[in-house]
N, C-alpha and C positions, 0 to 999 in steps of 0.2 A: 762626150759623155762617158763617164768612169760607172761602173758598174763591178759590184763585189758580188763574186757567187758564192756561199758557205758551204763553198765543198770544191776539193781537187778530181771530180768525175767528170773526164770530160764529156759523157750525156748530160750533164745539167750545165753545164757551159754551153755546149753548142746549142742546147736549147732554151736556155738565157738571149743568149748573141740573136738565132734567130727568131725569138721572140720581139726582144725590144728592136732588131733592125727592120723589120715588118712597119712598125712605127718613126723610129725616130734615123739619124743619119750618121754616120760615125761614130759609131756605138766600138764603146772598147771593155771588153771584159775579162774579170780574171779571178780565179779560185782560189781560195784559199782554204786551210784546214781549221774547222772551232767543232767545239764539241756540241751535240744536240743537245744533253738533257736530257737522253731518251734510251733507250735498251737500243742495242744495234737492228733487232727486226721493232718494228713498233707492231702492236699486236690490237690497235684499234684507233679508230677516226679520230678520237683524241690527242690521242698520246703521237701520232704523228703529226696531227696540226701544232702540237706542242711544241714536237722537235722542230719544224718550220719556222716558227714564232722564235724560239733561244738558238739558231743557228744566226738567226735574220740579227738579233738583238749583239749575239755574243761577236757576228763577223763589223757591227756598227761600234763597238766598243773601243777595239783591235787594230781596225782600216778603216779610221774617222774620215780622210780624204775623199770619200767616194760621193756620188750624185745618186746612185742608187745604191743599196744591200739587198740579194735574195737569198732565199733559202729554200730548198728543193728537200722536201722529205718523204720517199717511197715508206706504203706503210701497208697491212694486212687487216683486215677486219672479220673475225667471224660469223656469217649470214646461215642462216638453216641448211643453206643448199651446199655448203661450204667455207670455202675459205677466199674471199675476196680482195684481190690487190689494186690499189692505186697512188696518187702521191697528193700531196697539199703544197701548194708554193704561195710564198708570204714576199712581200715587196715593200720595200719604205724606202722615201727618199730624206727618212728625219721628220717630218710633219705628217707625213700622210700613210696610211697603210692601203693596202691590194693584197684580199686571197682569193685564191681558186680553187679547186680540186679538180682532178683529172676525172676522166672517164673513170668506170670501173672492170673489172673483169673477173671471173673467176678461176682458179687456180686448179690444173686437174689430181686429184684424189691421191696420185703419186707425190708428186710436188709439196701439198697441204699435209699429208701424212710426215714427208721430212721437217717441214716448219714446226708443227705439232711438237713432234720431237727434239726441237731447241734447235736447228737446223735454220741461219739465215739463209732469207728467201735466194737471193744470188748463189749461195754454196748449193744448196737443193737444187736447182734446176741444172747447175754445172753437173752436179751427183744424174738426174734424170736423164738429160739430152748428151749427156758426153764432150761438155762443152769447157774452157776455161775463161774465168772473167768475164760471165756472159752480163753482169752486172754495168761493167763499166764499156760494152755494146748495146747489142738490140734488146738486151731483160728480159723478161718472161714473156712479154707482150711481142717481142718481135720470135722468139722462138716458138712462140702458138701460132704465129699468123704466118709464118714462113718467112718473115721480115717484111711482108706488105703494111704494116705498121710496126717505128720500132719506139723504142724507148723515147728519143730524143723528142720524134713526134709528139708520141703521148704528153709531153709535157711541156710541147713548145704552144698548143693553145692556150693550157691552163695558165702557164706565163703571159700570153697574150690577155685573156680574161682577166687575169691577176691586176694586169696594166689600167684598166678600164675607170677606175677612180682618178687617176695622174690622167688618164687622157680627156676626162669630161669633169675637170676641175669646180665646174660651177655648181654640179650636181651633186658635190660629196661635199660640198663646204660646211664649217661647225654650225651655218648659219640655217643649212635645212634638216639638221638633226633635231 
């Protein structure tokens, strides 16, 4: 099984890979670069399920070869209490579509203040914890938790979730819409 990831991160790869391997068997995955359609921070629930959607669309275009396309898009949302991050993942195998969303979390006061300021979420937290590339590691979500949760995680269920139309076929048919 061929599997396009729309993005060269390897946290959305490996958690692509161990998403669908959790399910299926010989799973081969592989990234490549399309553009979102979207600001580099996305700055609401929208506009990141957006980039999800034209990453999934633009990497189906591109690498027609595949059995699946995903598309992994971390995004920020502004809530009362603050500044809220998570990602949206969008799945098609050509017929059929699968999203998810991730948990969510909030961002501490330091971090949202940098974003605020035009400051992508990964450059901010490198700038706060002293960190380089912490984007394409454990993200924000493994540098709050100490890495007892990291990135990859975070969005190796929502890929799993994502899967749940492809894996219960009969229940998503055009015929019970």
């Amino acid at each position: 099984m061929k599997i396009i990831v729309a993005s060269k991160n390897p946290v959305k790869i490996n958690a692509t890979l161990e998403g669908f391997g959790d399910f299926f068997d010989e799973v081969s995955v592989e990234g490549v670069s399309v553009e979102s359609g979207v600001s580099d921070q996305p700055m609401s629930d929208e506009e990141t399920l957006a980039g999800a959607r034209n990453r999934v669309a633009n990497a189906q275009k591109l690498f027609p070869g595949a059995d699946f396309w995903i598309g992994v898009e971390g995004g920020l949302q502004r809530e009362a209490e603050g500044l809220v991050a998570f990602a949206w993942i969008v799945i098609t195998d050509g017929s059929q579509k699968g999203e998810s969303r991730t948990t969510s979390f909030m961002l501490p006061p330091k971090v949202a203040l940098l974003v605020e300021s035009g400051y992508e979420l990964g450059t901010a937290n490198d700038m706060v914890f002293k960190q380089h590339n912490s984007k394409q590691k454990s993200g924000a979500v493994g540098l709050l938790t100490g890495d007892k949760i990291d990135r990859t995680q975070l969005y190796r269920q929502a890929v799993q979730l994502a899967l749940i139309p492809f894996l219960n076929k009969e229940l998503y048919s055009p015929s019970f819409r």
